[in-house]
C-alpha positions as CSV (number, residue, x, y, z in Angstrom):
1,X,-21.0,65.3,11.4
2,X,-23.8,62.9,11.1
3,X,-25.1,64.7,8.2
4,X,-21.3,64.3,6.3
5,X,-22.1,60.4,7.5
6,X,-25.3,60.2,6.1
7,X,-24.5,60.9,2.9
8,X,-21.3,59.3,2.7
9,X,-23.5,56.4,3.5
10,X,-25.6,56.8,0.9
11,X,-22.8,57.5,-1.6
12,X,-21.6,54.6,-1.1
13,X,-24.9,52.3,-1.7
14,X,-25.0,54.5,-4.7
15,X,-21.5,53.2,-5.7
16,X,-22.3,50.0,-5.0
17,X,-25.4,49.8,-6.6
18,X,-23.6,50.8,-10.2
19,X,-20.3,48.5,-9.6
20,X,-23.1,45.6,-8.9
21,X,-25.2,46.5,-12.1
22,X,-22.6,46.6,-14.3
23,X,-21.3,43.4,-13.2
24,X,-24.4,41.9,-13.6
25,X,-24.9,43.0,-17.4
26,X,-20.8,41.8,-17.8
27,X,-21.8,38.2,-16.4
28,X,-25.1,38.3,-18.3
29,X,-22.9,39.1,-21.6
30,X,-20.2,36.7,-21.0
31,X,-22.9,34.2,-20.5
32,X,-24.5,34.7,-23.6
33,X,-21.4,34.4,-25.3
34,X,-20.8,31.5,-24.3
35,X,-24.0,30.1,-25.0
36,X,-24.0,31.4,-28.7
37,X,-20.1,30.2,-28.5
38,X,-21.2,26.9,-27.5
39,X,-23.8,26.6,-30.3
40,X,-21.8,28.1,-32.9
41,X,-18.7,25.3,-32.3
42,X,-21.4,22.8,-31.7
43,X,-22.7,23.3,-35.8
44,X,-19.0,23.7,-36.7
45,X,-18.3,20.2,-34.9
46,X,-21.6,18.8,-37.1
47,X,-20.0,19.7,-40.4
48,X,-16.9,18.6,-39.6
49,X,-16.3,15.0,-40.5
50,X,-15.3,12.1,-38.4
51,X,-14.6,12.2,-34.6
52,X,-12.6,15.4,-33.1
53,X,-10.1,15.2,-29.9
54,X,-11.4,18.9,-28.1
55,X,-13.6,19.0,-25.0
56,X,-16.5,21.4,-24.7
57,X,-15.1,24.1,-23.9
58,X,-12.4,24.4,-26.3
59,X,-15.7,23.8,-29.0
60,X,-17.4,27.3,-27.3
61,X,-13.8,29.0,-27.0
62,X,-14.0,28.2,-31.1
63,X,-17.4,28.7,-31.4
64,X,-16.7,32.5,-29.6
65,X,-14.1,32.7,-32.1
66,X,-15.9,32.0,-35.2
67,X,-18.9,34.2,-34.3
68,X,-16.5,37.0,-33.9
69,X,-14.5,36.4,-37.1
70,X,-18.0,35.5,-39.2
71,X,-19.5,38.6,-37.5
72,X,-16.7,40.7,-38.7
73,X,-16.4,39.7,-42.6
74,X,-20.1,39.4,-42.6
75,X,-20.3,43.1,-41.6
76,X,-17.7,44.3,-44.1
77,X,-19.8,42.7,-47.3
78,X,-22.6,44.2,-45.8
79,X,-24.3,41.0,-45.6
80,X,-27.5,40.0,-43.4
81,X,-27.8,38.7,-40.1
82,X,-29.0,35.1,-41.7
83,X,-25.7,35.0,-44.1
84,X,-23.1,36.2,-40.7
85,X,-24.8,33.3,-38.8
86,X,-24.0,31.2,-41.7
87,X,-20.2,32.5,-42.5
88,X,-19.7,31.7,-38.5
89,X,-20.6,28.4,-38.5
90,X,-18.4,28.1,-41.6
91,X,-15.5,29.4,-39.9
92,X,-16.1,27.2,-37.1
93,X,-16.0,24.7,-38.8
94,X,-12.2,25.5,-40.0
95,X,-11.4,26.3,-36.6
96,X,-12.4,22.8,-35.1
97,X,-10.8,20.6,-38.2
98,X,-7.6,22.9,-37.7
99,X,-7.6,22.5,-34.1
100,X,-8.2,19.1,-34.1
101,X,-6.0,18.3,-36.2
102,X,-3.4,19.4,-34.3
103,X,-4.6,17.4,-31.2
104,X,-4.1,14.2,-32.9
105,X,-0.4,15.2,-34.2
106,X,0.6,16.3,-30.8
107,X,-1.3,12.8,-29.2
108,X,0.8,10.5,-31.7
């Protein structure tokens, strides 16, 4: 009996041990999003003239968004790491005029 405990014991550190890994690399991901997210909008915002209605995190949620979508063409034209940086800061850039454009129409 305290053999069958034993190793359910250890089964279980065992199952905790990978559920707590994997969460860890899933935060440690998400957080790098963000942070590239948050960077990506930020240039986006820079090209963009004039002042724009969106808080921060709408500019990383855009930011995600754009480094997805320039990740994705960039990869389909076979293009460099250097040019798919470049085509995501370009597409944020659409993103945050489009978006903010429709912030001031729906503040009006």
């Amino acid at each position: 009996m305290s053999v069958v405990l034993v190793l359910f014991l250890l089964a279980a550190i065992v199952v905790l041990a990978v559920v707590g890994w994997a969460a860890l690399g899933l935060a440690s991901v998400l957080l790098w999003w963000a942070l590239i997210g948050l960077i990506i909008g930020g240039l986006g915002r820079l090209i963009v003239p004039g002042r724009q209605a969106i808080g921060i995190l709408t500019t990383a949620l855009l930011g995600i968004a754009a480094s997805l979508l320039g990740g994705i063409v960039g990869r389909a034209a076979h293009l460099g790491h250097g040019l798919r940086f470049l085509i995501a800061i370009g597409v944020a850039a659409v993103l945050v005029a489009v978006f903010s454009s429709g912030q001031r129409t729906q503040a009006s």
